[in-house]
mmCIF file of the N, C-alpha and C atoms, coordinates in Angstrom:
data_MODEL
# 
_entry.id   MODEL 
# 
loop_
_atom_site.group_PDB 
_atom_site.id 
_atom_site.type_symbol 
_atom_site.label_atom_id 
_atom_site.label_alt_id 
_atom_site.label_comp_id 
_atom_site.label_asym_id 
_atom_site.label_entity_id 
_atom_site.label_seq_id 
_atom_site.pdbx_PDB_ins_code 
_atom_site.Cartn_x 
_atom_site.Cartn_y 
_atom_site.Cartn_z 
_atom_site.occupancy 
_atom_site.B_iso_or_equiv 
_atom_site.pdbx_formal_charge 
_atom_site.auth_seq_id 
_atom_site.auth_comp_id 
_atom_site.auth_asym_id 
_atom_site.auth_atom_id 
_atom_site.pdbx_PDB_model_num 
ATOM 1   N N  . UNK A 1 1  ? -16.302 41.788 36.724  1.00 0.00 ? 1  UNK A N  1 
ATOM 2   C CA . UNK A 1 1  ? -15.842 42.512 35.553  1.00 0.00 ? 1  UNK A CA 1 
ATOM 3   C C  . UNK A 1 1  ? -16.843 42.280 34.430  1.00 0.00 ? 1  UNK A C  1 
ATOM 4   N N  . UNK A 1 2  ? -16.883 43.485 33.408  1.00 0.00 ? 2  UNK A N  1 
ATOM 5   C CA . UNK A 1 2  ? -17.741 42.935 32.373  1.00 0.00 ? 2  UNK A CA 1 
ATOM 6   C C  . UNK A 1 2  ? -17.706 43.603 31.353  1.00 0.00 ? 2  UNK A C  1 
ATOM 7   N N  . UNK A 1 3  ? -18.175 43.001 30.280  1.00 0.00 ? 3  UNK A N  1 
ATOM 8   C CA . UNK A 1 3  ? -17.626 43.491 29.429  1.00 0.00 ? 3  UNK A CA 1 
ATOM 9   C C  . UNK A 1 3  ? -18.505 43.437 27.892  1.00 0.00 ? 3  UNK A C  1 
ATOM 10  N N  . UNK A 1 4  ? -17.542 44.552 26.907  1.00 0.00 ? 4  UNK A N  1 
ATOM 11  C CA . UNK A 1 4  ? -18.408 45.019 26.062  1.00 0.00 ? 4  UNK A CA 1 
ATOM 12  C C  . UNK A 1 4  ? -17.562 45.098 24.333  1.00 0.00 ? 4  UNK A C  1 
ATOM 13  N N  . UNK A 1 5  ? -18.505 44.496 23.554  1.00 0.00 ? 5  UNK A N  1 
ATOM 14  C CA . UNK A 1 5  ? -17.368 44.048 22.144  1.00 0.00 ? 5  UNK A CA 1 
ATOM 15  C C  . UNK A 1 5  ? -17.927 45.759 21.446  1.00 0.00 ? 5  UNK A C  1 
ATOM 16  N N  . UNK A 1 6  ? -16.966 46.235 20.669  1.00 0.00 ? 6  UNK A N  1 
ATOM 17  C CA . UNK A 1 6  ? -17.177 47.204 20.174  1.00 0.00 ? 6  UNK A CA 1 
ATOM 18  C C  . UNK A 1 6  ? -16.311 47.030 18.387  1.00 0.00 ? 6  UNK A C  1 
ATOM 19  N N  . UNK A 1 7  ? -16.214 48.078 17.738  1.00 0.00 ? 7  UNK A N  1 
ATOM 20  C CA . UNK A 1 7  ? -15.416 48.237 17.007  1.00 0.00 ? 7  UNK A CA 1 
ATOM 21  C C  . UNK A 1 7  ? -15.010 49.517 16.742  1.00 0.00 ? 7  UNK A C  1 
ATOM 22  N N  . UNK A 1 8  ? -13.336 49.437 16.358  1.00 0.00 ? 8  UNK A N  1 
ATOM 23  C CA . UNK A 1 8  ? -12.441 50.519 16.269  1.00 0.00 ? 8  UNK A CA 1 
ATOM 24  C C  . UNK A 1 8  ? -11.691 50.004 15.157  1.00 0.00 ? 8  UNK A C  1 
ATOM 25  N N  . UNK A 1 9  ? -10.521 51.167 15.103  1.00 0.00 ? 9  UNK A N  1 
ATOM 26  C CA . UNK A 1 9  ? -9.554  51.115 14.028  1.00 0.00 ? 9  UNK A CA 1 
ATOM 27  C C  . UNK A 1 9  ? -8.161  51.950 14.909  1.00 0.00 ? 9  UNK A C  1 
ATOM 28  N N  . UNK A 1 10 ? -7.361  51.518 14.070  1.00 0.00 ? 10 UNK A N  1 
ATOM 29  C CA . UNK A 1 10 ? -5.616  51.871 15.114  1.00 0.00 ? 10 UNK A CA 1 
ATOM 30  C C  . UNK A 1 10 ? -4.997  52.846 13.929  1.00 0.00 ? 10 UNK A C  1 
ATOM 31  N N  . UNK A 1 11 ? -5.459  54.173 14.086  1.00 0.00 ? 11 UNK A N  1 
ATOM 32  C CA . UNK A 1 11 ? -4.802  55.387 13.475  1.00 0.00 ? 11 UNK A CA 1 
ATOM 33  C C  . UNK A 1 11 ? -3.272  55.182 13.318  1.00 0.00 ? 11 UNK A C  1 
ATOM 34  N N  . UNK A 1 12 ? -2.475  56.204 12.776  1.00 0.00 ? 12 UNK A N  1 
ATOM 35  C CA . UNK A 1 12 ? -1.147  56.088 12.266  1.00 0.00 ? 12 UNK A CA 1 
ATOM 36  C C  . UNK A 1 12 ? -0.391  55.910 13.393  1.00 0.00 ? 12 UNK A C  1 
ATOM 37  N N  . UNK A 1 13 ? -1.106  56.631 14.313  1.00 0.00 ? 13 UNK A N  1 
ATOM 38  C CA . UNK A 1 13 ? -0.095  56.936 15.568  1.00 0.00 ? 13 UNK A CA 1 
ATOM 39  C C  . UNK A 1 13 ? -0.530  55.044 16.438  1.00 0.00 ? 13 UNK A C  1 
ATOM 40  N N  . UNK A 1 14 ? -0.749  54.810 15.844  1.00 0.00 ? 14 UNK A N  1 
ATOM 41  C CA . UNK A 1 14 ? -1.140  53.161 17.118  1.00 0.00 ? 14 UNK A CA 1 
ATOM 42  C C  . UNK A 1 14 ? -2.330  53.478 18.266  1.00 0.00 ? 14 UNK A C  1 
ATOM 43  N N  . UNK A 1 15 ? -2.888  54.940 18.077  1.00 0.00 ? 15 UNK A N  1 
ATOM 44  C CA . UNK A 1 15 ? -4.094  54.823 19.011  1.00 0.00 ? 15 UNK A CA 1 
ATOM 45  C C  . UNK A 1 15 ? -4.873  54.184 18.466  1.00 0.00 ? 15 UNK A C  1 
ATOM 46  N N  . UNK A 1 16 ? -6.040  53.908 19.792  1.00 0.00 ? 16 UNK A N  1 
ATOM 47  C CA . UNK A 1 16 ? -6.855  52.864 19.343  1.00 0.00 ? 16 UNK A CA 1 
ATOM 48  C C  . UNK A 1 16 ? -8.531  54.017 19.244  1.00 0.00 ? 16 UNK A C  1 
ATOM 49  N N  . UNK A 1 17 ? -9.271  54.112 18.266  1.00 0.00 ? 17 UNK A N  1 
ATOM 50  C CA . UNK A 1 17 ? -10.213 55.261 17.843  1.00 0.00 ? 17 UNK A CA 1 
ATOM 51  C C  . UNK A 1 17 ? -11.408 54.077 17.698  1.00 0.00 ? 17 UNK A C  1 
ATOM 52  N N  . UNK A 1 18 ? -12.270 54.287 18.367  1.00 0.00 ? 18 UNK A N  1 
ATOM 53  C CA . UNK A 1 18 ? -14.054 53.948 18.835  1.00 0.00 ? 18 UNK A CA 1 
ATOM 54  C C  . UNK A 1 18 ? -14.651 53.871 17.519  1.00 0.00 ? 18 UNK A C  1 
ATOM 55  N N  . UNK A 1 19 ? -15.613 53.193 16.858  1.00 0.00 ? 19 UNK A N  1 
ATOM 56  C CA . UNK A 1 19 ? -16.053 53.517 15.821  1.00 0.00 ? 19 UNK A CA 1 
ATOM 57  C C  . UNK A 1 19 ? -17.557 54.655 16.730  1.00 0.00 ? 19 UNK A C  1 
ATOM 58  N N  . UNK A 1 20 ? -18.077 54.106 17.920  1.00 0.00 ? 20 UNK A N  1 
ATOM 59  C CA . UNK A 1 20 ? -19.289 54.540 18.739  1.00 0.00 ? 20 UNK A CA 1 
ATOM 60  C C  . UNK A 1 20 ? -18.662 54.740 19.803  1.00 0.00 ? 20 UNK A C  1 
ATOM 61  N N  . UNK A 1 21 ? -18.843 55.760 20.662  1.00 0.00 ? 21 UNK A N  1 
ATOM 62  C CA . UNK A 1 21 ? -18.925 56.432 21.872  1.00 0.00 ? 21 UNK A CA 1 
ATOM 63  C C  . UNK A 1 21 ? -19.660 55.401 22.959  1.00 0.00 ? 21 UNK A C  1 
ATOM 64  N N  . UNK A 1 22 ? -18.866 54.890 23.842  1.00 0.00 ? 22 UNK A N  1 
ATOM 65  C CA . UNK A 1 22 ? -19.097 53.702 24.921  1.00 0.00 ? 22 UNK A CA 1 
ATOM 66  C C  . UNK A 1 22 ? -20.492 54.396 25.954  1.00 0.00 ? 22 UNK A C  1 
ATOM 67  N N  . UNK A 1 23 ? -21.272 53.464 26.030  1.00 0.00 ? 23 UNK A N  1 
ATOM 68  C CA . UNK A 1 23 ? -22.501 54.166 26.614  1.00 0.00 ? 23 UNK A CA 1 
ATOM 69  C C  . UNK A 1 23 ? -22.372 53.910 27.728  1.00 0.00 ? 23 UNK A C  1 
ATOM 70  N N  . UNK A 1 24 ? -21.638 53.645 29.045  1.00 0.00 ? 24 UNK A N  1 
ATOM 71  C CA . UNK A 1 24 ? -21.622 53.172 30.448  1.00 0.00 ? 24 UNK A CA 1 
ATOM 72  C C  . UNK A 1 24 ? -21.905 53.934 31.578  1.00 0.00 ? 24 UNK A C  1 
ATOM 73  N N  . UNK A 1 25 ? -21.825 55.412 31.439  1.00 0.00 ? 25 UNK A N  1 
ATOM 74  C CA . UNK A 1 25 ? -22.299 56.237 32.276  1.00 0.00 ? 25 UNK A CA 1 
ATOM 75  C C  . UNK A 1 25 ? -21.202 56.244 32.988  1.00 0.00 ? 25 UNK A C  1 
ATOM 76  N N  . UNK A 1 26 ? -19.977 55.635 33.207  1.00 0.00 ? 26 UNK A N  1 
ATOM 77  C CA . UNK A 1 26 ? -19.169 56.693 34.068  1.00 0.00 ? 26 UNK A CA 1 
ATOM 78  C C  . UNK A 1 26 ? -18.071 56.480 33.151  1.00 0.00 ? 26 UNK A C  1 
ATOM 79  N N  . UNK A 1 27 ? -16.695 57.482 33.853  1.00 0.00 ? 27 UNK A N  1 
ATOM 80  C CA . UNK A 1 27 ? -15.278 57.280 33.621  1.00 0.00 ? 27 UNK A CA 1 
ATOM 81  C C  . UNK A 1 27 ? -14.875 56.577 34.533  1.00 0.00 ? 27 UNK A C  1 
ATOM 82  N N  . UNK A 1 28 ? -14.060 55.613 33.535  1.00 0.00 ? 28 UNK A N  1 
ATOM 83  C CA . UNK A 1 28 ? -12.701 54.967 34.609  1.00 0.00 ? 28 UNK A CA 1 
ATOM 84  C C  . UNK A 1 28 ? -11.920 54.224 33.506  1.00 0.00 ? 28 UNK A C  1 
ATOM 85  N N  . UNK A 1 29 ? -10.812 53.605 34.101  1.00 0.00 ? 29 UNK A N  1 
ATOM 86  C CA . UNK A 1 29 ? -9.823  52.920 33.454  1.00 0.00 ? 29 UNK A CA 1 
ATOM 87  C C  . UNK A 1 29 ? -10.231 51.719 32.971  1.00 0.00 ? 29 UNK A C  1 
ATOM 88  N N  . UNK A 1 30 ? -9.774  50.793 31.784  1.00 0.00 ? 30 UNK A N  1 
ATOM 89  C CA . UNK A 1 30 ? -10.051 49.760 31.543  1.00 0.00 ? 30 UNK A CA 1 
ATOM 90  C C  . UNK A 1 30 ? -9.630  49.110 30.637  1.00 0.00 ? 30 UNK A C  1 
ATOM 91  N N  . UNK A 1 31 ? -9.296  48.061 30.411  1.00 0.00 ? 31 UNK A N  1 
ATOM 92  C CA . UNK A 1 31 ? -8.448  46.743 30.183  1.00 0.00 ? 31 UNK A CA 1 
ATOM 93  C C  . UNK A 1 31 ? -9.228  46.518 28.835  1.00 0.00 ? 31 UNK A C  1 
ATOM 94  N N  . UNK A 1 32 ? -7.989  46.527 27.579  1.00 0.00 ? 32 UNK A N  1 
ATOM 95  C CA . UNK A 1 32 ? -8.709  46.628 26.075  1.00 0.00 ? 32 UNK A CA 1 
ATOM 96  C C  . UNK A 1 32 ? -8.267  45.296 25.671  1.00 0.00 ? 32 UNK A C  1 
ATOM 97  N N  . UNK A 1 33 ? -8.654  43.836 25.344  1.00 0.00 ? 33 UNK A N  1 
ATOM 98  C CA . UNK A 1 33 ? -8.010  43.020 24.365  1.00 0.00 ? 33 UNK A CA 1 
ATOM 99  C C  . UNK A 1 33 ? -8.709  43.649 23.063  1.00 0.00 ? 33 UNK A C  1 
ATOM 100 N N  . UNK A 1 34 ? -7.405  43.143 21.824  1.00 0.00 ? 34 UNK A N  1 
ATOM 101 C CA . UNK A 1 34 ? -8.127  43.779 20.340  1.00 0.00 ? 34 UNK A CA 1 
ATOM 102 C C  . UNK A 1 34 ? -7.579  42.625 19.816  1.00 0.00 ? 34 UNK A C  1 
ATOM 103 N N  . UNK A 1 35 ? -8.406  42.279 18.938  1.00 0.00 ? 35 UNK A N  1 
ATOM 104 C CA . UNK A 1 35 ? -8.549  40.993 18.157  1.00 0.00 ? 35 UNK A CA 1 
ATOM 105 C C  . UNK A 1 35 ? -8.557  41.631 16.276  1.00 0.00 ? 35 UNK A C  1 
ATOM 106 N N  . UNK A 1 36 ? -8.021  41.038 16.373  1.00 0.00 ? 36 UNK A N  1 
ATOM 107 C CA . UNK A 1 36 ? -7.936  41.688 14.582  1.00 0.00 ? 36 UNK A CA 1 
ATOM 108 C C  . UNK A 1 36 ? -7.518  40.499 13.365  1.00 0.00 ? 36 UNK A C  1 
ATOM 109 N N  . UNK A 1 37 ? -7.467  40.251 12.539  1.00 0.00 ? 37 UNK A N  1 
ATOM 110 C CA . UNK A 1 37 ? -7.677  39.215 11.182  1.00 0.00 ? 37 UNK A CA 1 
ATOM 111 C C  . UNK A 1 37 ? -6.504  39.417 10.785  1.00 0.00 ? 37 UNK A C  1 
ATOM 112 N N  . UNK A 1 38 ? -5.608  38.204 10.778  1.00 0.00 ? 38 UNK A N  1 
ATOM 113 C CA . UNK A 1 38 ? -3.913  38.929 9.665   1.00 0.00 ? 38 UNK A CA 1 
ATOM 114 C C  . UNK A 1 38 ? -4.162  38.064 8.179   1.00 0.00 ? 38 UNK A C  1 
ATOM 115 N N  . UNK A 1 39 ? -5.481  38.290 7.693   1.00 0.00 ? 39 UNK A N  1 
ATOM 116 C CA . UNK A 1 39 ? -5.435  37.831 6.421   1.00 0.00 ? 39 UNK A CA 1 
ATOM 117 C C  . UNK A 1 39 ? -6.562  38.908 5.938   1.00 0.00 ? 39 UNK A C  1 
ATOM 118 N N  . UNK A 1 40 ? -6.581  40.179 6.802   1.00 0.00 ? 40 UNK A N  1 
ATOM 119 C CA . UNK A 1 40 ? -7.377  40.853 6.300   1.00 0.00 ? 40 UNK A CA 1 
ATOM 120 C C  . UNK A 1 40 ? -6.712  41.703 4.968   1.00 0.00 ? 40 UNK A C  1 
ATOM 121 N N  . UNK A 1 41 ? -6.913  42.328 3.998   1.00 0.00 ? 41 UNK A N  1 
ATOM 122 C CA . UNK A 1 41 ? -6.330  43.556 2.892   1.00 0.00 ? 41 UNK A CA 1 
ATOM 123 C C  . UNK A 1 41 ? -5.756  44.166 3.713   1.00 0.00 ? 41 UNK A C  1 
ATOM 124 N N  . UNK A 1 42 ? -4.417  44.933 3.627   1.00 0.00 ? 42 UNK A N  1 
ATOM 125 C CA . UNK A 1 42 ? -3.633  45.879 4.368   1.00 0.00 ? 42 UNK A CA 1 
ATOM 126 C C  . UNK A 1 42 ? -4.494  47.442 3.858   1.00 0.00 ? 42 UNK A C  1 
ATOM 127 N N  . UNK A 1 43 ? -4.622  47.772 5.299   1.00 0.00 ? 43 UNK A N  1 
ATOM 128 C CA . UNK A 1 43 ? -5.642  49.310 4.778   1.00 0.00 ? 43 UNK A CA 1 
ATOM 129 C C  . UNK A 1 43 ? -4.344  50.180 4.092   1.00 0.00 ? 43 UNK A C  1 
ATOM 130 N N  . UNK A 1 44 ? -3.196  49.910 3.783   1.00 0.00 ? 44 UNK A N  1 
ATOM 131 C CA . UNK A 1 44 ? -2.612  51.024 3.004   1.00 0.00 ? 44 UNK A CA 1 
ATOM 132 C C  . UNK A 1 44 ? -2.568  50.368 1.474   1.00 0.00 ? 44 UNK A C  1 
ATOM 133 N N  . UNK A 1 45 ? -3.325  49.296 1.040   1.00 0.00 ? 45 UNK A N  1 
ATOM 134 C CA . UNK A 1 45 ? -3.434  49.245 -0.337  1.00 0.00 ? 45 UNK A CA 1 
ATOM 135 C C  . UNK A 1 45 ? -4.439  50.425 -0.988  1.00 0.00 ? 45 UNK A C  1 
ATOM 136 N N  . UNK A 1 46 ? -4.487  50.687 -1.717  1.00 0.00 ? 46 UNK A N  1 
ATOM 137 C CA . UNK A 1 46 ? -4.645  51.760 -2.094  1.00 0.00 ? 46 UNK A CA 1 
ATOM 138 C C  . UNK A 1 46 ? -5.996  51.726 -3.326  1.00 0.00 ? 46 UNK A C  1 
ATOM 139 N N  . UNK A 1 47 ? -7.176  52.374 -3.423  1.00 0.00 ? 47 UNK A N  1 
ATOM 140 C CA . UNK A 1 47 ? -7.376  51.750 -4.549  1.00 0.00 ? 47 UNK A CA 1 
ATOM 141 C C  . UNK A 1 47 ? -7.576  51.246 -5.470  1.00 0.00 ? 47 UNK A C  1 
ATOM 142 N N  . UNK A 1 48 ? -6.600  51.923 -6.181  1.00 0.00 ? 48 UNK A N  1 
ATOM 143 C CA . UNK A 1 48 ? -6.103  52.193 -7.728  1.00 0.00 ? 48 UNK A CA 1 
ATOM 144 C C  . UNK A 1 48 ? -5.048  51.214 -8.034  1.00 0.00 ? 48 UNK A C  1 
ATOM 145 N N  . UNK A 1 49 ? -4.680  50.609 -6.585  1.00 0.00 ? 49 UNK A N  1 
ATOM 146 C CA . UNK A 1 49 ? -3.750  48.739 -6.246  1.00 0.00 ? 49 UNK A CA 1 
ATOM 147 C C  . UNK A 1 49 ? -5.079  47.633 -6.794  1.00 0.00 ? 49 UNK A C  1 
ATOM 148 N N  . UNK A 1 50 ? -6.297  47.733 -6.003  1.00 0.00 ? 50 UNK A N  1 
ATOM 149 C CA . UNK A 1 50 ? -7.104  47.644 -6.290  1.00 0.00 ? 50 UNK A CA 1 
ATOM 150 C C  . UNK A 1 50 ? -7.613  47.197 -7.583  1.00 0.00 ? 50 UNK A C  1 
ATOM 151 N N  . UNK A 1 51 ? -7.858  48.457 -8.025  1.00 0.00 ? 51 UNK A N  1 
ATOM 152 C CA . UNK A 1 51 ? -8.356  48.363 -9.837  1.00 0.00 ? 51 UNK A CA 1 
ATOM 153 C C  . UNK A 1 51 ? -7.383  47.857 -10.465 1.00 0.00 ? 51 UNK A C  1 
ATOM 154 N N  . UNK A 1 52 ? -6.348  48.023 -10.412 1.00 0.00 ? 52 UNK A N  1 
ATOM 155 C CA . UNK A 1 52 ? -5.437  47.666 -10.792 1.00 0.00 ? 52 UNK A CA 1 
ATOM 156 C C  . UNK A 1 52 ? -5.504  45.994 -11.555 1.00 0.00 ? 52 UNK A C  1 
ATOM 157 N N  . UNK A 1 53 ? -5.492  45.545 -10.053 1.00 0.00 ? 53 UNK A N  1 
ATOM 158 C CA . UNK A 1 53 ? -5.787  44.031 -9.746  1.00 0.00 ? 53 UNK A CA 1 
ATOM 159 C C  . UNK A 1 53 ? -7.201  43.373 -10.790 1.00 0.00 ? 53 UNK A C  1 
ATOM 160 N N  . UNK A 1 54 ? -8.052  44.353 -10.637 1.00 0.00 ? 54 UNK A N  1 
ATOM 161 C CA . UNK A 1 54 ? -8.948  43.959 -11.220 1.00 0.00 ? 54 UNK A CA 1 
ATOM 162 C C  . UNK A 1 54 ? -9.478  43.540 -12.137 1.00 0.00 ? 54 UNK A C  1 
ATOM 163 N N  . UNK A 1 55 ? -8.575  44.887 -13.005 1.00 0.00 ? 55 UNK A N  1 
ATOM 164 C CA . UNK A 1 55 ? -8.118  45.068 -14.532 1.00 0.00 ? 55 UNK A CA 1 
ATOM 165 C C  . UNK A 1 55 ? -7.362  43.937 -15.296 1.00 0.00 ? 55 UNK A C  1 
ATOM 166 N N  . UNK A 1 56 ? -6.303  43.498 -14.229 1.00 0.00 ? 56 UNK A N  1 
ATOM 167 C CA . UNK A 1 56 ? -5.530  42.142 -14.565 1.00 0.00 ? 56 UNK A CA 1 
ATOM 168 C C  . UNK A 1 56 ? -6.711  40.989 -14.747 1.00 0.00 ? 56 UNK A C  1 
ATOM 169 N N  . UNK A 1 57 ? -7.061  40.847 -13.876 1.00 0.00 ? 57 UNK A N  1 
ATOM 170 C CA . UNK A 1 57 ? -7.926  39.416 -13.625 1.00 0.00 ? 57 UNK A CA 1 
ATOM 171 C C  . UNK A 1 57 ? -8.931  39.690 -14.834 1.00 0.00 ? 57 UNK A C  1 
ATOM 172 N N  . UNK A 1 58 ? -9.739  40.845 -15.617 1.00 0.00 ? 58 UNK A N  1 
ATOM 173 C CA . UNK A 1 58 ? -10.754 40.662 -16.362 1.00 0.00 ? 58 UNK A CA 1 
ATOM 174 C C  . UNK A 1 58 ? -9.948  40.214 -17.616 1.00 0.00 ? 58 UNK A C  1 
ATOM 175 N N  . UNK A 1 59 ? -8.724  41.125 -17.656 1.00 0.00 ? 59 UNK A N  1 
ATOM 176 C CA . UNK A 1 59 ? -7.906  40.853 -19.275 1.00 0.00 ? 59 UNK A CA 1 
ATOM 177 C C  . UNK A 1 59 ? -7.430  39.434 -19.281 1.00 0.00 ? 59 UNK A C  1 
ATOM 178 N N  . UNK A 1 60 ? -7.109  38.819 -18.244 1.00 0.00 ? 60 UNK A N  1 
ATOM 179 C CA . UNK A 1 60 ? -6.837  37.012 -18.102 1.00 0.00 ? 60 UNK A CA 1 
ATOM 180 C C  . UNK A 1 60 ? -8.047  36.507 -18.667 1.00 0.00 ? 60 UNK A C  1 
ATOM 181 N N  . UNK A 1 61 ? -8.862  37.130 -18.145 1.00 0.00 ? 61 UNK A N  1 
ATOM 182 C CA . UNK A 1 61 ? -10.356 36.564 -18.146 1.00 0.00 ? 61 UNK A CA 1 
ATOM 183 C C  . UNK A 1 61 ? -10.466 36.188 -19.987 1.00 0.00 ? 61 UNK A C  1 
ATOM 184 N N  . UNK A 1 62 ? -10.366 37.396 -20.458 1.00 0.00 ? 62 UNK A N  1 
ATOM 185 C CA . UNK A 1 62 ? -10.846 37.549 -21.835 1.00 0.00 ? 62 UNK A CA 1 
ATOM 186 C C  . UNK A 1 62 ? -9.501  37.084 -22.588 1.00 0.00 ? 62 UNK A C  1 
ATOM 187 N N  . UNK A 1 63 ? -8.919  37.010 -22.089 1.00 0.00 ? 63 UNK A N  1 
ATOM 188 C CA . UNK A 1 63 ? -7.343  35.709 -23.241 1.00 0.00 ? 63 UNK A CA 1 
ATOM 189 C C  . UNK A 1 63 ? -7.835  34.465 -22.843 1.00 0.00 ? 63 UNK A C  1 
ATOM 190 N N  . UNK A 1 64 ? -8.714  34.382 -21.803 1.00 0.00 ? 64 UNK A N  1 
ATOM 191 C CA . UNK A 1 64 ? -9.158  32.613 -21.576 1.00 0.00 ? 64 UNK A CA 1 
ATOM 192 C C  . UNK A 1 64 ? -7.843  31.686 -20.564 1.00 0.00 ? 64 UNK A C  1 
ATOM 193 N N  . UNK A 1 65 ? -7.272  32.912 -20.050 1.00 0.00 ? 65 UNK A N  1 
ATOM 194 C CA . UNK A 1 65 ? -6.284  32.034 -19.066 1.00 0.00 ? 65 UNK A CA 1 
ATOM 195 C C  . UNK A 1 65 ? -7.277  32.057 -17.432 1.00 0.00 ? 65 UNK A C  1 
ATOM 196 N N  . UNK A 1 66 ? -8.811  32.703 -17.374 1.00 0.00 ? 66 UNK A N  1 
ATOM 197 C CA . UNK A 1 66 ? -9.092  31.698 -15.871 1.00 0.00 ? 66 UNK A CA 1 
ATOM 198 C C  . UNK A 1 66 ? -9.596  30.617 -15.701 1.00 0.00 ? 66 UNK A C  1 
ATOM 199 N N  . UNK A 1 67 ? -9.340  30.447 -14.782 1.00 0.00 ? 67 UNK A N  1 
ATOM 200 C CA . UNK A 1 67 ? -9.837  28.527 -14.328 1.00 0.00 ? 67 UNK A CA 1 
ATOM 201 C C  . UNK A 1 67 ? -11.179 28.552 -14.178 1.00 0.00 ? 67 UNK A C  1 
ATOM 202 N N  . UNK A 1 68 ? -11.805 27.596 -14.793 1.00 0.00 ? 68 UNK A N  1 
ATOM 203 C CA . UNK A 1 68 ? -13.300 27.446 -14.845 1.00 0.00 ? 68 UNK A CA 1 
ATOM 204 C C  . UNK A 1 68 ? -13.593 27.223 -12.848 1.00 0.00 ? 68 UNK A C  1 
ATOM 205 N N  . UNK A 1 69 ? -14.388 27.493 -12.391 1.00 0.00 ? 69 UNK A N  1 
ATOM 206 C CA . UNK A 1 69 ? -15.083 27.902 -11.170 1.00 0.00 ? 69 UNK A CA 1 
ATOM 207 C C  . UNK A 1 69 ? -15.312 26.046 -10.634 1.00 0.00 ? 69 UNK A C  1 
ATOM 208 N N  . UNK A 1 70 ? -15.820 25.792 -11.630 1.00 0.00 ? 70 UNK A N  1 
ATOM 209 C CA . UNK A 1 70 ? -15.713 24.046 -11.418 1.00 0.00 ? 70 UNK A CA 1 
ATOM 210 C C  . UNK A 1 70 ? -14.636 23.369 -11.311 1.00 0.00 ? 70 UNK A C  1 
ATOM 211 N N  . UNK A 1 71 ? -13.291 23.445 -11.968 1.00 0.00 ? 71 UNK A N  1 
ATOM 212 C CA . UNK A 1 71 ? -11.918 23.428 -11.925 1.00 0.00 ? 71 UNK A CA 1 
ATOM 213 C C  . UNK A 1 71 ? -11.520 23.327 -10.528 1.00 0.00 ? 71 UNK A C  1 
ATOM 214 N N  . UNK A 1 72 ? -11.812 24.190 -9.685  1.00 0.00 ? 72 UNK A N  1 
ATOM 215 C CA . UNK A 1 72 ? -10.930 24.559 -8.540  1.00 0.00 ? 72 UNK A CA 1 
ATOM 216 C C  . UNK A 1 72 ? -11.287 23.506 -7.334  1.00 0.00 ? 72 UNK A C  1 
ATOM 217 N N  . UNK A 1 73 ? -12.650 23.121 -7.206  1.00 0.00 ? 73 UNK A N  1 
ATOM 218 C CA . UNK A 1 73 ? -12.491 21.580 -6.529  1.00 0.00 ? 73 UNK A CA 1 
ATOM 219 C C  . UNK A 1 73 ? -12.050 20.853 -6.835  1.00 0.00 ? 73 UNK A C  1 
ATOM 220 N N  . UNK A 1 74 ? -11.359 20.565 -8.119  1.00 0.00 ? 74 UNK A N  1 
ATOM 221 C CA . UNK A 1 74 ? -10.471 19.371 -8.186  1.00 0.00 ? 74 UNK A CA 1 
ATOM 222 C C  . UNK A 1 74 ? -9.468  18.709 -7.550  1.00 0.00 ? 74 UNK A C  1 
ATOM 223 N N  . UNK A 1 75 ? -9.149  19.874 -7.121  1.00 0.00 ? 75 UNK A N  1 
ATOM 224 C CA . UNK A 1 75 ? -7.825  19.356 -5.762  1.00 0.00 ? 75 UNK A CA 1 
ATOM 225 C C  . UNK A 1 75 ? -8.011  19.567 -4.223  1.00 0.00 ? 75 UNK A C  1 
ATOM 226 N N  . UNK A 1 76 ? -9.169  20.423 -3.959  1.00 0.00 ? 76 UNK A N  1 
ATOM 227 C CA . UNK A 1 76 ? -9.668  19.783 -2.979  1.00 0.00 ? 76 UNK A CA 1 
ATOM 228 C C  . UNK A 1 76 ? -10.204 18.687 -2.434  1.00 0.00 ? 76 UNK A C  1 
ATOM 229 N N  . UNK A 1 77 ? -9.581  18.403 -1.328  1.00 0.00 ? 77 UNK A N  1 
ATOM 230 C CA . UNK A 1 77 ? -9.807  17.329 -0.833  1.00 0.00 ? 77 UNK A CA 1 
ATOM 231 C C  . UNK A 1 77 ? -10.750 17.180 0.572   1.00 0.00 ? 77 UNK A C  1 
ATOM 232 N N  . UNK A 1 78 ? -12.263 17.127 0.450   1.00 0.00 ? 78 UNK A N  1 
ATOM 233 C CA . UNK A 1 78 ? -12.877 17.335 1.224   1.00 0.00 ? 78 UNK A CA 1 
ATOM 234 C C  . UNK A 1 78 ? -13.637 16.084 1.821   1.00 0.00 ? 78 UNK A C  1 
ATOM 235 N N  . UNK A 1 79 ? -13.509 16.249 3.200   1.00 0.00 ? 79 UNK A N  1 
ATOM 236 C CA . UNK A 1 79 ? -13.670 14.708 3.719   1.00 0.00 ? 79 UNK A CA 1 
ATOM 237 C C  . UNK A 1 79 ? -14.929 14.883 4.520   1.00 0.00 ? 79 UNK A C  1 
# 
């Protein structure tokens, strides 16, 4: 058996859509694992969810409520 990593995306309907056309030279049946990230952005954010977000974080920014960049190792605990 052998095998070949590609990338796709899973349309509304749950098919599974090729980003590239499989180059193998024949047809036949074949056995798909799909591996996917559950901490990826949900593709139905939208976005203007997005800007949204963005907009928040600069206006924090400029009232002086973000955490200095140096701040945030403080509680990491790295061994």
């Amino acid at each position: 058996m052998q095998s070949i990593e590609c990338t796709a995306s899973i349309d509304e309907q749950g098919q599974l859509r090729l980003d590239q056309p499989l180059s193998i030279g024949k047809r036949d049946r074949v056995r798909v694992i799909v591996l996917f990230s559950e901490d990826e952005l949900p593709e139905d954010e939208s976005d203007e969810s997005i800007a949204a977000g963005l907009r928040r974080s600069l206006q924090e920014f400029r009232e002086g409520q973000a955490i200095p960049l140096a701040n945030l190792w403080d509680d990491i605990d790295v061994e």
